[in-house]
C-alpha positions as CSV (number, residue, x, y, z in Angstrom):
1,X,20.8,-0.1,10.4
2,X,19.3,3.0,12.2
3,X,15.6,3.1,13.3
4,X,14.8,6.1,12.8
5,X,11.0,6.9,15.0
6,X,11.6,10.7,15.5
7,X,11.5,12.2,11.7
8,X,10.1,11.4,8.7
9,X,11.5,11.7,4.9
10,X,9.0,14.5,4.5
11,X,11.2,16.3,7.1
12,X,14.4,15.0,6.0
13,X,13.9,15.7,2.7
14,X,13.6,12.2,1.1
15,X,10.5,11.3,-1.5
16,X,9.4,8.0,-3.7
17,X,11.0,8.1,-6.2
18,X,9.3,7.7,-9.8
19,X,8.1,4.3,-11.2
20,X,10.6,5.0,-14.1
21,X,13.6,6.0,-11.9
22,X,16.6,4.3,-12.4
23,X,17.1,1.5,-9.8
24,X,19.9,-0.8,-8.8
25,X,18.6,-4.3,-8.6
26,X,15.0,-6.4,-7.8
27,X,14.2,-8.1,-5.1
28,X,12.0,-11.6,-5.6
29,X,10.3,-13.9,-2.9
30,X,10.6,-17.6,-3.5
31,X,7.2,-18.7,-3.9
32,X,5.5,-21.7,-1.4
33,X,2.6,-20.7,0.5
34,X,0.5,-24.1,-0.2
35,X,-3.1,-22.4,-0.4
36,X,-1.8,-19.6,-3.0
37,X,0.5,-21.6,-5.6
38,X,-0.9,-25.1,-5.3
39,X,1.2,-28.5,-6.4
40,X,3.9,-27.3,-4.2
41,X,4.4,-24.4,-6.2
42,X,6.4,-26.9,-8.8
43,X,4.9,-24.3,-12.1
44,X,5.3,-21.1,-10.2
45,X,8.7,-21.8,-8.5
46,X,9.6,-22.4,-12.6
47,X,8.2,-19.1,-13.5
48,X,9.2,-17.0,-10.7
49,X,13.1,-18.1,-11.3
50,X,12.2,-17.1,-15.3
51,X,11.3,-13.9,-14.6
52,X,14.7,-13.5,-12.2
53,X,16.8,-15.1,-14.8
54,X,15.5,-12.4,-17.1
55,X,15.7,-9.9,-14.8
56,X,19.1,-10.4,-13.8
57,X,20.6,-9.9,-17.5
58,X,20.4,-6.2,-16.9
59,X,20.7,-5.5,-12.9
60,X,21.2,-7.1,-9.5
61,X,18.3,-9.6,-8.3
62,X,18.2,-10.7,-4.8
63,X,16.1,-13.9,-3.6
64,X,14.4,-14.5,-0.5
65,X,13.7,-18.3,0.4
66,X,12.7,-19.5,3.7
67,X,14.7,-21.9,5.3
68,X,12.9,-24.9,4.2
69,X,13.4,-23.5,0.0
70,X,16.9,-22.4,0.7
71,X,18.5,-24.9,-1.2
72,X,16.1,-25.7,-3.6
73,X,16.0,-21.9,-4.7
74,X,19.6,-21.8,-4.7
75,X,19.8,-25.1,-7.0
76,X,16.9,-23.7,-9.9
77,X,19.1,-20.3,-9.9
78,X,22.0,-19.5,-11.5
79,X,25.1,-18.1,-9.4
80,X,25.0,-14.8,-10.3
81,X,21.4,-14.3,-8.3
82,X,22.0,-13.9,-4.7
83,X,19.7,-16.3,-2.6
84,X,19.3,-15.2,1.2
85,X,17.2,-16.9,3.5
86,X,14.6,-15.1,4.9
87,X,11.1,-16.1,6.1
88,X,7.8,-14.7,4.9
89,X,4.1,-15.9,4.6
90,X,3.9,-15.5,0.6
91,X,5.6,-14.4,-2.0
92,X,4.5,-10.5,-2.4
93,X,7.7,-9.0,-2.1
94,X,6.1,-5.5,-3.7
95,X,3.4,-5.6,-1.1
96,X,5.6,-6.5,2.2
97,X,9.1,-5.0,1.5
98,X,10.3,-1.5,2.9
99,X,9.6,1.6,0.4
100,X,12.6,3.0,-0.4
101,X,12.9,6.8,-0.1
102,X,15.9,8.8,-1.7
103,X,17.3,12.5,-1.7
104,X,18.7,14.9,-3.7
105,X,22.0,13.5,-2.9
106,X,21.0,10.2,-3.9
107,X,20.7,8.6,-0.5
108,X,18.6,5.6,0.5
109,X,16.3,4.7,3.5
110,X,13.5,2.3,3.6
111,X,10.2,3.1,5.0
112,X,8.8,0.4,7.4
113,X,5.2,0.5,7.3
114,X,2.4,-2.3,8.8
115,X,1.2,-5.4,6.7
116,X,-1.8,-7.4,7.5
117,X,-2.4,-9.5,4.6
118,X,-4.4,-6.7,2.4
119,X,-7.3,-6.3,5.3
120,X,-6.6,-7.9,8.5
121,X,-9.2,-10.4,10.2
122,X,-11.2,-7.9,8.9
123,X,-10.9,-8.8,5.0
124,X,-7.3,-10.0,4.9
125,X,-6.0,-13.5,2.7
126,X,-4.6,-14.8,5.5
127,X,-3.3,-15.0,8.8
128,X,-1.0,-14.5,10.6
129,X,1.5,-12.3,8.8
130,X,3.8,-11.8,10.9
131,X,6.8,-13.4,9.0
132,X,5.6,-11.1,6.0
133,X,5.4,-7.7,8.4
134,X,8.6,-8.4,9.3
135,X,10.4,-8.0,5.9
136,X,10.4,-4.8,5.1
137,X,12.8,-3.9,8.3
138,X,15.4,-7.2,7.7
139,X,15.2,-6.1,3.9
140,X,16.8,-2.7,5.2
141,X,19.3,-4.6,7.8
142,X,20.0,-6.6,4.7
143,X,21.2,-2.9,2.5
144,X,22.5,-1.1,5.6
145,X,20.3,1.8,5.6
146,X,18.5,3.5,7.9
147,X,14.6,2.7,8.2
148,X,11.9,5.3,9.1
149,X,8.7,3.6,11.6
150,X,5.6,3.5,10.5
151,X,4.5,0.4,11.6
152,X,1.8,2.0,13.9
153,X,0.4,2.5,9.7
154,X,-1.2,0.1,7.8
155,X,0.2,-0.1,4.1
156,X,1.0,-2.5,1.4
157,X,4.0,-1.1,-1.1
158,X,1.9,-2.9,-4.6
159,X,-1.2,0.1,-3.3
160,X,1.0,3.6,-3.9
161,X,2.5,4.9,-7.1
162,X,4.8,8.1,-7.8
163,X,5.6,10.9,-10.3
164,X,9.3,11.3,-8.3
165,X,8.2,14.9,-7.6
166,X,6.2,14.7,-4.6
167,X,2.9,13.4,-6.0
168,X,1.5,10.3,-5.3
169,X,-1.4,8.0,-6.4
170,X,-3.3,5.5,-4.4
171,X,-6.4,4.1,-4.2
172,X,-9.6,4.4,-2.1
173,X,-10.2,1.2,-2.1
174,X,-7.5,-0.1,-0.5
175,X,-6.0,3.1,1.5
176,X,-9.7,3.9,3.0
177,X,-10.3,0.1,3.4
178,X,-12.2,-0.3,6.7
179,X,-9.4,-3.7,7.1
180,X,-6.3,-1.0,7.0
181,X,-6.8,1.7,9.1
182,X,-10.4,2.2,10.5
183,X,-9.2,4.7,13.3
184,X,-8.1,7.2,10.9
185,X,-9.6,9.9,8.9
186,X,-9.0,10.5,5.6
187,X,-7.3,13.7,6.4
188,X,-5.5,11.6,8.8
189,X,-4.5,9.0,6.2
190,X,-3.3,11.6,3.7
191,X,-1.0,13.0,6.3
192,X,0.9,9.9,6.6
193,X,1.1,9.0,3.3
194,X,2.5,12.9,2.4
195,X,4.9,12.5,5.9
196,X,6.2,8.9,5.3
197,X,6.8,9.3,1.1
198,X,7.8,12.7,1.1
199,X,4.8,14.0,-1.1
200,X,4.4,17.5,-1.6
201,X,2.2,18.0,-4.4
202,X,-1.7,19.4,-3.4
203,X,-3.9,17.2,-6.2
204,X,-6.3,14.9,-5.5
205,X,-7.3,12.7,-8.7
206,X,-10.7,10.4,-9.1
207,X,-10.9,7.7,-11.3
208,X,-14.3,6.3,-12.6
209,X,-14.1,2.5,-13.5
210,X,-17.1,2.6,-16.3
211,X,-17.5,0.7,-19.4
212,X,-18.7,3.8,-21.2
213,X,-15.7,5.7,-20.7
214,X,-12.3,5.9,-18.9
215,X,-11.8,9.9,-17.6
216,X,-9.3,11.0,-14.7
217,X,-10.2,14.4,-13.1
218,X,-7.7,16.0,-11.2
219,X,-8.5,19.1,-9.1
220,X,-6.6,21.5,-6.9
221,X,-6.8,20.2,-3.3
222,X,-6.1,22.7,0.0
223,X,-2.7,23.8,0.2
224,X,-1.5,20.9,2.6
225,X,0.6,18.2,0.9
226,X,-2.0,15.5,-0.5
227,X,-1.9,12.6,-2.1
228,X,-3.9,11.5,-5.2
229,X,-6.4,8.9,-4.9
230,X,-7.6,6.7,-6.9
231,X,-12.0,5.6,-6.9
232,X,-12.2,2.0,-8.8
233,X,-13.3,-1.4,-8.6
234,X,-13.6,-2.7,-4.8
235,X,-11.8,-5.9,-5.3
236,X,-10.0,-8.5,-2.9
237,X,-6.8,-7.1,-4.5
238,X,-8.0,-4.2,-5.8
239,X,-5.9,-1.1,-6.4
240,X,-2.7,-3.0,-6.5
241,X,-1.5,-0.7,-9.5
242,X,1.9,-0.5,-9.5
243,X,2.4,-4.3,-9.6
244,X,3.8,-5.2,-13.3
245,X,5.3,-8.7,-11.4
246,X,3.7,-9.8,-8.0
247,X,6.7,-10.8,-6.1
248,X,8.9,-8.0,-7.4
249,X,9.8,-4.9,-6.1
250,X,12.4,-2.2,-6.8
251,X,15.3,-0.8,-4.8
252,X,14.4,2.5,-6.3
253,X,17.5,4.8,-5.9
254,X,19.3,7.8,-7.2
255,X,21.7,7.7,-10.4
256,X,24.8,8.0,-8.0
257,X,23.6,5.6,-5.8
258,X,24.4,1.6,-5.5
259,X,23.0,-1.2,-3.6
260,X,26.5,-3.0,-3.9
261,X,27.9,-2.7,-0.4
């Protein structure tokens, strides 16, 4: 694994790929954080190996257990789901693990940006993170592929979405959160997102949370690659819209490319 601190996929021509793109397998963190899935996690350990079981019929699922849930992971799930150890502070794997970037040539690199729990000891769920900020780079160690720093940016992977053609959508509530990344503009805040997803699209889109009516305006932004954000609810975990499973995230790829090493 490369760390890569003097480019960025913008430059090297990688981007997110779409929501819809095919991937190559799942990855799922074992829940056991005490104070978020209570009874020792006996219900949600249940569920969580569920949803991998199902997941699994149709692509490659990968399980991260600390060392204290090794075994017990590996004994609730079948052999055909690889169990590695690896510590972390919850089970988020959408939020904390690397965002994978591809090319037209279907390549792979992760993008390794800063966790802090969703707000820091400003608004954050918990503290410390630093078993949950270090994921995203061991995830990439893990695929052998090159990871692009940002860890100087504050990011969670469930708070960005992508068309796979340079746009992408995010929300104001948690990208202009004063717990992510108070010492930057919103300009400033665009630029990384457009530098460190590869975003090229200029459209900035505004979405009014009302009971009276749903409506999404989009309007032509300055020619500088921006991202489009999202205006809703200000929620604890608002604006985590990509999240269709909690502790699941995608190794979004190419069609040509594998995981399988």
């Amino acid at each position: 694994m490369k760390i890569i601190s003097d480019s960025t996929p913008l430059i090297d021509g990688y981007r997110m790929p779409a929501e819809f793109s095919p991937h190559s397998g799942c990855i799922i963190i074992f829940p056991e954080r005490p104070d978020s899935w209570q009874y020792g996690g006996v219900k949600a350990k249940k569920a969580f190996c569920e949803v991998a079981c199902a997941i699994a019929k149709s692509e490659k699922v990968t399980v991260l257990a600390s060392f204290e849930q090794y075994e017990n992971a590996r004994r609730m799930l079948p052999p055909h789901i690889r169990v590695v150890e690896m510590s972390s502070d919850d089970a988020w794997a959408r939020d904390v693990s690397p965002e994978f970037v591809v090319n037209d040539k279907g390549d792979m690199r992760g993008v390794d940006w800063y966790f802090n729990a969703w707000g820091g000891l400003v608004d954050g769920l918990y503290f410390p993170w630093d078993k949950d900020n270090k994921i995203a780079r061991k995830v990439c160690d893990m695929l052998d592929i090159d990871v692009y720093d940002f860890s100087d940016f504050v990011l969670e992977g469930g708070s960005i979405s992508s068309d796979g053609e340079g746009t992408v959508l995010t929300t104001e509530a948690c990208l202009l959160s004063s717990g992510r990344n108070p010492q930057l503009s919103r300009a400033e805040i665009e630029e990384n997102l457009c530098e460190g997803l590869g975003a090229k699209k200029g459209f900035r889109a505004e979405y009014w949370a009302m009971k009276q009516t749903n409506t999404l305006t989009t309007s032509a932004c300055s020619p500088r690659p921006t991202p489009c954000f999202y205006r809703g609810a200000r929620t604890k975990r608002a604006s985590n819209m990509r999240c269709a499973v909690p502790a699941l995230t995608y190794w979004k790829t190419a069609q040509t490319h594998s995981a399988e090493r």
